[in-house]
Each structure stands twice: as structure tokens, then as C-alpha cells.
C-alpha positions in Angstrom: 8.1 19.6 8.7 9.0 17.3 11.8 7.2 17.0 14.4 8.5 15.0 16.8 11.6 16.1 19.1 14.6 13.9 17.9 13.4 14.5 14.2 13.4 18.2 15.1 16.6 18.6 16.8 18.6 16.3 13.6 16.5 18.6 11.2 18.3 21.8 13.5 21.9 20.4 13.3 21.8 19.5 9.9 22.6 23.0 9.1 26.8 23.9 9.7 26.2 27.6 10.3 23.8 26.1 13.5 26.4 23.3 14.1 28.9 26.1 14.7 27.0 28.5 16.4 26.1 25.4 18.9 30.2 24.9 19.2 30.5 28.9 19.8 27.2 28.7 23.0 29.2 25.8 24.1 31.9 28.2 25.3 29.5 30.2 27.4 26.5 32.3 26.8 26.7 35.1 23.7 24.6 37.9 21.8 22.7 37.4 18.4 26.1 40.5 17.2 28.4 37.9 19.0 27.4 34.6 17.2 26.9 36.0 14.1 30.6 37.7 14.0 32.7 34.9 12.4 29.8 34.2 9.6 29.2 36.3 6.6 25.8 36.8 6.6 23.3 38.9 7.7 22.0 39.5 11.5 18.4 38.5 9.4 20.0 35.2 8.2 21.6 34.6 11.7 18.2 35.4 13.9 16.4 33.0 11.3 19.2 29.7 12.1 19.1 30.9 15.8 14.7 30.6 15.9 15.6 26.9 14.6 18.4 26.0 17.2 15.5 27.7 19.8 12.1 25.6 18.4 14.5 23.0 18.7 15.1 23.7 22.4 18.5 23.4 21.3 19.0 26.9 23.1 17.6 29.7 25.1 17.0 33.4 25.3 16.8 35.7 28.3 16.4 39.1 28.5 18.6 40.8 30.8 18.4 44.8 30.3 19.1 45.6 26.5 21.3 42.0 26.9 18.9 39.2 24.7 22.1 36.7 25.5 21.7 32.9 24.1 22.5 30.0 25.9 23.6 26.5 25.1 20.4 23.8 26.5 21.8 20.3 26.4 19.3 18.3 27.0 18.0 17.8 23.1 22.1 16.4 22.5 21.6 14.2 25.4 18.5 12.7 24.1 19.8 12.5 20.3 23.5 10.9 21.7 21.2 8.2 23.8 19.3 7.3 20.2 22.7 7.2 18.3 24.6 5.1 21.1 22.1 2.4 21.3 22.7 1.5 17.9 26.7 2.4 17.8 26.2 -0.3 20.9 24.5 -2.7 18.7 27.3 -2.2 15.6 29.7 -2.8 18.2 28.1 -6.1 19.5 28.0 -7.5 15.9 32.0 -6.5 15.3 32.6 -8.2 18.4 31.0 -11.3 17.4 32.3 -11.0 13.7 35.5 -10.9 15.2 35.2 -13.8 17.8 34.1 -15.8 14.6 37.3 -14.6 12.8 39.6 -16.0 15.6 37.6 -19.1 15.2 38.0 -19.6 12.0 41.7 -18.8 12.2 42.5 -21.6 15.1 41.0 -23.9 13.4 43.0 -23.2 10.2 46.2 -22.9 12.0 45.6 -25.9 13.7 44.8 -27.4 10.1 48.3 -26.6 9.2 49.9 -28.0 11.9 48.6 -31.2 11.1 
């Protein structure tokens, strides 16, 4: 089981059913009844994806009368997007120098055949 937080919150959205209940919380707060609507599966199975998403930090519960409504919390995306970006940055650095080399290597062959 992982332990640290970025290991925790890709373990959590490696799972669609939490991937799309994220997607639904991103619209705006909702019951357990309410996010488990579109899926057929039980409340049980729901509550158990939802206990991931929430050791995850990936959302939150409050208890507002008989109202348990969940809640979106962004910050484990945040820190997960920051981890992915600075290697999509790096990727990007090396296509950008691949391609530099590219045009390089194509002047100098065009002006080859000009010759």
C-alpha cells in the first residue's frame, strides 16, 4: 500500500468509477445517493471508492443536519499536475531541440543541393 501522498493520490485515480465521481464533485458539492446514481453498483461499493478518494484528501465530508454532502479538494491534483508538468516540460525541451537539429540538418542539405 502507498504511503506517500503523490503515490496515494495516482493509486486513488487509477480507478474510473473515482475518476468520474471526481468529474461529477467538480460540478459542485453532492450526497453519497447523488454520486452513486449514474453507476450500477451498490451504495457499499460507492462508500468504499469514496473512503479512497477521502484518504486520498482527494475530497471532503461535512455533516450538515442529516446532509453528509462531499466535496471536490484540489489541492492533491495540484500537487500531482506540478509532478507530471515538470517532466511534460522536460519532453518538450528535448522536441524542441530535436527539432532545431532537424532544421539543421535540412539547411544544410538544401544548401547541399543548391550547389
Amino acid at each position: 500500500m502507498p504511503t506517500d501522498d503523490l503515490s496515494v493520490t495516482f493509486a486513488a485515480l487509477a480507478d474510473p468509477t473515482r475518476r468520474a465521481i471526481l468529474a461529477r464533485l467538480a460540478d459542485g458539492e453532492a450526497t453519497v445517493n447523488e454520486l452513486a446514481a449514474p453507476f450500477e453498483m451498490s451504495l457499499q461499493a460507492i462508500s468504499k471508492h469514496l473512503k479512497v478518494l477521502e484518504r486520498a484528501g482527494l475530497i471532503s465530508r461535512s455533516r450538515e443536519a442529516q446532509w453528509r454532502p462531499c466535496r471536490l479538494e484540489t489541492e492533491p491534483l495540484e500537487t500531482a499536475t506540478a509532478w507530471i508538468e515538470q517532466y511534460r516540460d522536460l519532453a518538450r525541451d528535448r522536441l524542441d531541440r530535436l527539432d532545431q537539429e532537424i532544421r539543421k540538418i535540412t539547411q544544410k542539405k538544401e544548401g547541399h543541393d543548391h550547389e
